[in-house]
C-alpha positions as CSV (number, residue, x, y, z in Angstrom):
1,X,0.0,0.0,0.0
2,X,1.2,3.6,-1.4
3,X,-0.7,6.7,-0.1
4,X,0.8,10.2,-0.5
5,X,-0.6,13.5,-0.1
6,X,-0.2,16.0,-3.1
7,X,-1.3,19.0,-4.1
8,X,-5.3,19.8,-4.9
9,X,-5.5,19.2,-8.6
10,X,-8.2,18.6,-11.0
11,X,-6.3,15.3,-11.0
12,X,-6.1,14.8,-7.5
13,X,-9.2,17.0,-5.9
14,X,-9.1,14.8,-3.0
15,X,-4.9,15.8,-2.2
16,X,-4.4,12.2,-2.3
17,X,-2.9,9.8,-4.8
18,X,-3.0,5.8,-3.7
19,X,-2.1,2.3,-4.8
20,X,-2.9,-0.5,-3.0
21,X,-2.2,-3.8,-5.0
22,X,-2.6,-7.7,-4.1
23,X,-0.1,-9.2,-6.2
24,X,0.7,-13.5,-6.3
25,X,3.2,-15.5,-8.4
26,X,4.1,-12.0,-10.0
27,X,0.5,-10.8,-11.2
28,X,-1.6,-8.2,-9.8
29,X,-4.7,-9.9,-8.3
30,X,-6.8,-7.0,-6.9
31,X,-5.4,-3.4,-6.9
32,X,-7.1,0.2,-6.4
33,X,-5.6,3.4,-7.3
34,X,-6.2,6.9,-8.4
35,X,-3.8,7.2,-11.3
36,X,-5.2,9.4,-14.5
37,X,-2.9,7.9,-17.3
38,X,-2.0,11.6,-18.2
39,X,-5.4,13.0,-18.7
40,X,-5.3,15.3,-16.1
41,X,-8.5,14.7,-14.3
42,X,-9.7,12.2,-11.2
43,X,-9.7,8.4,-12.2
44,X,-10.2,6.5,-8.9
45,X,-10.7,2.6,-10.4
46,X,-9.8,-0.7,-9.4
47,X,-8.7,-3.9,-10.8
48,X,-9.9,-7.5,-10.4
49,X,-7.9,-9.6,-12.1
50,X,-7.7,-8.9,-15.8
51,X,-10.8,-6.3,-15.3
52,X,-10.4,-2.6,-14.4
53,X,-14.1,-0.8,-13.1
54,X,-14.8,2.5,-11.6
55,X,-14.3,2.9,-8.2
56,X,-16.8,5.1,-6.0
57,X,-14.5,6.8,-3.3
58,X,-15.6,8.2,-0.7
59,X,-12.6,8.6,1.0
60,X,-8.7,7.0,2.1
61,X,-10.0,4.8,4.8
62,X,-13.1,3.5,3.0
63,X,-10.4,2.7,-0.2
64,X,-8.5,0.7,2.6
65,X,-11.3,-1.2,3.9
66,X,-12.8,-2.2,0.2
67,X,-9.4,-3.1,-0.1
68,X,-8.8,-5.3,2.4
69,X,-12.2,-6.6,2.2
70,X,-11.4,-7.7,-1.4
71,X,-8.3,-9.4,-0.2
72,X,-10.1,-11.4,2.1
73,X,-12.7,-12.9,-0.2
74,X,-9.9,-13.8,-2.4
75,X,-8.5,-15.6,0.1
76,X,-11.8,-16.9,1.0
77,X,-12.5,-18.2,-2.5
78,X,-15.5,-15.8,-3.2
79,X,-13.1,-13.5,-5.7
């Protein structure tokens, strides 16, 4: 887990830029992060397995609890 604080941006209006990634045998299993791929505005997603979906945040500590949550029902065989 990677969590800075940054400068308000249109790309960061939260002052926060994350990544929190599950990764086994050298692929990422689960991962969340804000990262706009150069376009200069918001982008909070997450990825589940080969599949990337929109993320609703709401804010750092709900990111790391549907984080964590995720990483249990992997390891629960529900993912």
């Amino acid at each position: 887990m990677n969590i800075w604080a940054v400068p308000i941006t249109p790309a960061y209006p939260e002052g926060e830029v994350y990544s929190l990634v599950y990764v086994s045998e050298g692929k990422r299993i689960i991962g969340y992060d804000n990262e706009h791929h150069g376009t200069g505005k918001s982008n909070h997603h997450k990825h589940l397995r080969n599949k990337i979906m929109p993320y609703p945040y709401k804010d750092m500590w709900a990111v790391i609890s549907d984080f964590m949550d995720d990483v249990e029902k992997l390891r629960k065989g529900e993912l």
